[in-house]
N, C-alpha and C positions, 0 to 999 in steps of 0.2 A: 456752830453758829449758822442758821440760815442766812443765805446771800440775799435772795430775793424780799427778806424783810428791809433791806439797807439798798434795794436796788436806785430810790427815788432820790437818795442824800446827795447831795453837793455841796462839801464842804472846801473852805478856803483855811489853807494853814498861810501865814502870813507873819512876818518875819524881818529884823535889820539887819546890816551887815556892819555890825559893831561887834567886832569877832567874828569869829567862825561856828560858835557854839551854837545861836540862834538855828541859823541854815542849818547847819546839821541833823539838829533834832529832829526841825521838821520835818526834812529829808527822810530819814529814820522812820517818824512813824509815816510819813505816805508810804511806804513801801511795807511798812507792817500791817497796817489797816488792808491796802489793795493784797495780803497778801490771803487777809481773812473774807475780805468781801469785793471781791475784784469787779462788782458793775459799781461801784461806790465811786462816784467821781472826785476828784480832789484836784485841787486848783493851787499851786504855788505861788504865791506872790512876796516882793521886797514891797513894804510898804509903802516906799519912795518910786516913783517913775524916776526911767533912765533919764529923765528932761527938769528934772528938780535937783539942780547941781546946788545951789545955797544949801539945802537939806544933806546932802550928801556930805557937804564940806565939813557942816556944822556937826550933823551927828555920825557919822561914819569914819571919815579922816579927821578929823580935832579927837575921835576917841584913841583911836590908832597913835596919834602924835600924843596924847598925854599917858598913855599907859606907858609905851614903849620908849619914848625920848625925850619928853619934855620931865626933868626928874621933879618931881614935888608937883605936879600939876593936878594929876588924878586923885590926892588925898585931899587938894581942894574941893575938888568940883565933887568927890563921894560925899565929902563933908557937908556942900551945901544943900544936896539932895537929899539930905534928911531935915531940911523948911521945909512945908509947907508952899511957900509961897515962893522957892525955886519950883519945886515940882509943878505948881499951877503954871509959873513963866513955861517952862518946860511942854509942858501938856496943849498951853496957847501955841504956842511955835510950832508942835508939828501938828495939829488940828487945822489950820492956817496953811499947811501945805498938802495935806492927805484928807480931810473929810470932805470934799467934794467927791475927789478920785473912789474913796474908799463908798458912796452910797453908790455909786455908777456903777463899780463893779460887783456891788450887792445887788442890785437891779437886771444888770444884765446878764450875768451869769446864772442866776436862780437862786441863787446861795439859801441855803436850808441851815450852815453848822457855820460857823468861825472860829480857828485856834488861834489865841496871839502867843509868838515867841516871842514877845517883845513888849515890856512894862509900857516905853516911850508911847506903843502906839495903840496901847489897850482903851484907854481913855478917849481916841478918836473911833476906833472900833467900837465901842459901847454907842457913843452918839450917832454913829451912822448906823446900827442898828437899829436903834429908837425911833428915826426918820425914817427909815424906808421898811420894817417889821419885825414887830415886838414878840414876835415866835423867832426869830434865826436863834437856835441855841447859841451860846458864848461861852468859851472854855478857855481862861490862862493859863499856860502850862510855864511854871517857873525854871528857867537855864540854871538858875543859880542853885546848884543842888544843897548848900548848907547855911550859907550868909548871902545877901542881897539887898537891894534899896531897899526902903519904904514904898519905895512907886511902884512898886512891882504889884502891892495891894492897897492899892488908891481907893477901889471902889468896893467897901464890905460885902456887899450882897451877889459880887460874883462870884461863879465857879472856879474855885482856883486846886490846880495839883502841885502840889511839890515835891522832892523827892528824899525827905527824910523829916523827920519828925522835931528838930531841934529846926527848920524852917518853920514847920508847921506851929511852933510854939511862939516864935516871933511872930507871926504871923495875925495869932490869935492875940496876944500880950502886949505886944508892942504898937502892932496895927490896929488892932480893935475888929478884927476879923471874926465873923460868929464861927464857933469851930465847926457846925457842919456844912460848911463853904469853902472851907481846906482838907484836902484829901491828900493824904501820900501812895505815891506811885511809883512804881522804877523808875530811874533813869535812863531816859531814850539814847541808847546803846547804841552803835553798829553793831551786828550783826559778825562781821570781821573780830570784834575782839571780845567776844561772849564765849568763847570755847579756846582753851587749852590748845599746846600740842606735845605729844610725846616725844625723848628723848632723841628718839629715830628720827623723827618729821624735825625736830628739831636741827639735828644732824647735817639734810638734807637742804634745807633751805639754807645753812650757812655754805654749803656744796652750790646751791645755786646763783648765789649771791657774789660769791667770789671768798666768805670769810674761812680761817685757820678754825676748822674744826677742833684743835687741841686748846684752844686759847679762850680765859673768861672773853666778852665781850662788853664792852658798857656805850651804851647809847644816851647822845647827848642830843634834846628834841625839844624844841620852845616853839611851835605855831610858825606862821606865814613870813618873822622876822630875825627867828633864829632865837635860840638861845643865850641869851645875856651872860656874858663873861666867861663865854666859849673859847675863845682866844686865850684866857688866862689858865684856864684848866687843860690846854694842848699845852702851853708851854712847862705848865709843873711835869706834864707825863715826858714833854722831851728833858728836860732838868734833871728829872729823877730813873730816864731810862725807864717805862711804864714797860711791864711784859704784858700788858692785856692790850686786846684790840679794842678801837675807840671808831665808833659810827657816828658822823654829825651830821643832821638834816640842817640844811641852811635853810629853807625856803626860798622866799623873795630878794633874799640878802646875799646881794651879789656880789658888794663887797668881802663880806667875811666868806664865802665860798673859794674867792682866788686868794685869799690870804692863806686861806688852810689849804688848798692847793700846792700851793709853794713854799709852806711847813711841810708837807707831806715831801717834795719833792729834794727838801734839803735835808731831810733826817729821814732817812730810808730805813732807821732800825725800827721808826713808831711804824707800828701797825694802825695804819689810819683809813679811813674809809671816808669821802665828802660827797652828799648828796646836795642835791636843787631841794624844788619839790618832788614830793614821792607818792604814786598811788599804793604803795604796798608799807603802810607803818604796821599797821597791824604785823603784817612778817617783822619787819625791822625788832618789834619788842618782843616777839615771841621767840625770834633767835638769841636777844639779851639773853646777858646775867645778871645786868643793873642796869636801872636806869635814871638818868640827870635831869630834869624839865622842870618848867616851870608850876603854878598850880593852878592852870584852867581846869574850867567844870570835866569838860568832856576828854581832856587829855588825862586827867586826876583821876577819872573814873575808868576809860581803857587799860590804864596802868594797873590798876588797881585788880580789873577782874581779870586779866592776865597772872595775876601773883608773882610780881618782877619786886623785887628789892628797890627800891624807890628812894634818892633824894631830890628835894624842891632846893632850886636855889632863889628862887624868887616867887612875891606874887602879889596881885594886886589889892592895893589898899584897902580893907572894907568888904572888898564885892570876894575876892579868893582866900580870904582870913580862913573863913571853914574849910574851906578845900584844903588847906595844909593844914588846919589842926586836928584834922580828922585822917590824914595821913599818917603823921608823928603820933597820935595817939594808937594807931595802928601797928608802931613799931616800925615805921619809915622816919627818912630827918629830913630836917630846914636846916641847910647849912647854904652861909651866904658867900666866904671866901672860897676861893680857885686854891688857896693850900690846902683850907681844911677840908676842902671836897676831895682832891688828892688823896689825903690823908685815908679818910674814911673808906675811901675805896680800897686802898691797899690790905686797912685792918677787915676789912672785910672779908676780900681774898686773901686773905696770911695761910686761911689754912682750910680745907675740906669740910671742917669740924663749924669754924668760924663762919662760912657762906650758908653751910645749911641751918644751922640758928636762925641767920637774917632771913634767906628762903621760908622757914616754918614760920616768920610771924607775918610776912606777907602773904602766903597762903593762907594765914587765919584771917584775914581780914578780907572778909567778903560779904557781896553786896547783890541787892537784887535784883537780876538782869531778865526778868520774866515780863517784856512790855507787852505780850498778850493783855496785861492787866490795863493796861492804860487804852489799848482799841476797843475792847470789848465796854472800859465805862464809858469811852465817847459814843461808840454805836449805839447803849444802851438808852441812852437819855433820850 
């Protein structure tokens, strides 16, 4: 790819923090694009100013509190995003707080491209284009790699990527979306979990990390709040005397962090391992044998092209439905109780014979992590 043809671009990838998914990607591909055309300017932006706390509360924190705590709250609110005229309330509320902000820094920055991560704020992106230049290209790139809103394709005539074809069907069928307005593309990947490691490297990193080289491992890994019903699946392993070692990422969750602290510290037979947050998950799953989490896009999809034996024990309403039937249809489970996840683990590991079975169907299930495809058709346009 010639640089100097993309010297001129200034694009803004732009993004919420309803999840960690959004950010991510974005993240993702700035680092892939600068890595093919590095005079290419690119501008990160949360579509919310740090100074728009109503905004923040309403879509950022109320998302957080109805995925994770509020039980039943999110199958409402997925439910009613598929009106019409929720999505319009929707679309008013945050254009009321971001279309001013969002033509200022179309004007001031040069902005030549725009990507939205983010359905909520696609709709004000489009208007602030219109108003300040009807050349800025516009490109949606959909998080939700297999189920998602309807708002996600609010407006038919956009460029929209998705990143499998059972999206792109909805898309078209459901949405009313002309099909060559929907394109499928990778999955914007880290780079961290796109490549394997051998037995050796394998070896080594549980050497680094402090774990028993001789022992299965099973990591248990659910995003910023921890893994839901983590606590119950330590007590089956203390119950039943588990011989395998168990790695749990708390995150933010600082409670459950000193709980399994002081599990660990009263039962010194579990081989237990308590993490915060972690910059090295990538290592964490590539030393697994199996691994517990929930079914976000981007945890769903690391897991995935790792080829780790995979149970979801949860996921969200509507919007992560695809993310675990596309798991389990893989020869991965959904299982929801703290026994029967026990359970499955043990038959799992019962025998040599039995792990490598689960092992060869999650190595069959593989997916496309070649996001060259996805720089090259934004640069291209």
């Amino acid at each position: 790819m010639n640089e100097t043809t993309h010297s001129g671009r200034r694009f803004m990838f732009i993004y919420l923090n309803t999840g960690n998914g959004h950010r991510a990607q974005a993240q993702v591909l700035k680092e892939a694009v600068l890595d093919y055309a590095p005079d290419v300017h690119i501008d990160l932006q949360n579509g919310f100013s740090e100074h728009e706390h109503f905004s923040h509360k309403i879509l950022e924190l109320f998302y957080g509190l109805a995925c994770n705590y509020i039980h039943g709250a999110w199958p409402i609110i997925y439910g009613l995003g598929e009106f019409a005229p929720f999505q319009k309330l929707v679309r008013y509320s945050v254009k009321f707080q971001t279309l001013g902000r969002l033509k200022k820094l179309l004007r001031e920055k040069q902005i030549t491209d725009v990507v939205s991560f983010h359905f909520a704020l696609s709709p004000s992106i489009y208007d602030a284009i219109k108003a300040v230049d009807k050349n800025i290209r516009f490109t949606v790139i959909a998080t939700d790699p297999f189920t998602g809103p309807k708002a996600w394709f609010f407006n038919k005539k956009l460029d929209y990527l998705v990143a499998s074809e059972e999206f792109r069907q909805f898309a078209i069928q459901k949405c009313g979306v002309s099909p060559q307005n929907v394109t499928v593309m990778p999955f914007l990947l880290n780079k961290k979990f796109r490549t394997g490691i051998s037995e050796t490297e394998k070896r080594a990193l549980r050497r680094q990390y402090g774990f028993d080289e001789t022992k299965k491992l099973v990591l248990l890994a659910g995003g910023g709040e921890g893994l839901p019903g983590t606590l119950k699946i330590i007590n089956q392993c203390i119950i039943h005397r588990a011989d395998f070692a168990v790695a749990v990422v708390c995150g933010r969750n600082k409670a459950l962090k000193k709980s399994l602290t002081l599990l660990a510290k009263a039962n010194a037979l579990l081989d237990l391992h308590v993490f915060e947050f972690v910059d090295f998950m990538d290592s964490l799953i590539k030393m697994s044998d199996l691994v517990v989490s929930k079914a976000g896009a981007s945890t769903v999809m690391e897991i995935v092209s790792l080829q780790k034996p995979f149970i979801i024990n949860t996921y969200i309403h509507g919007q992560e439905l695809g993310n675990m039937r596309f798991v389990v249809r893989g020869g991965g489970f959904f299982i929801r109780h703290s026994a029967d996840i026990f359970r499955k683990i043990n038959q799992i590991f019962s025998s040599p014979q039995a792990y490598q079975e689960c092992l060869s169907r999650a190595q069959k299930l593989s997916i496309d992590t070649d996001i060259s495809k996805v720089v090259k058709y934004i640069l291209e346009k």
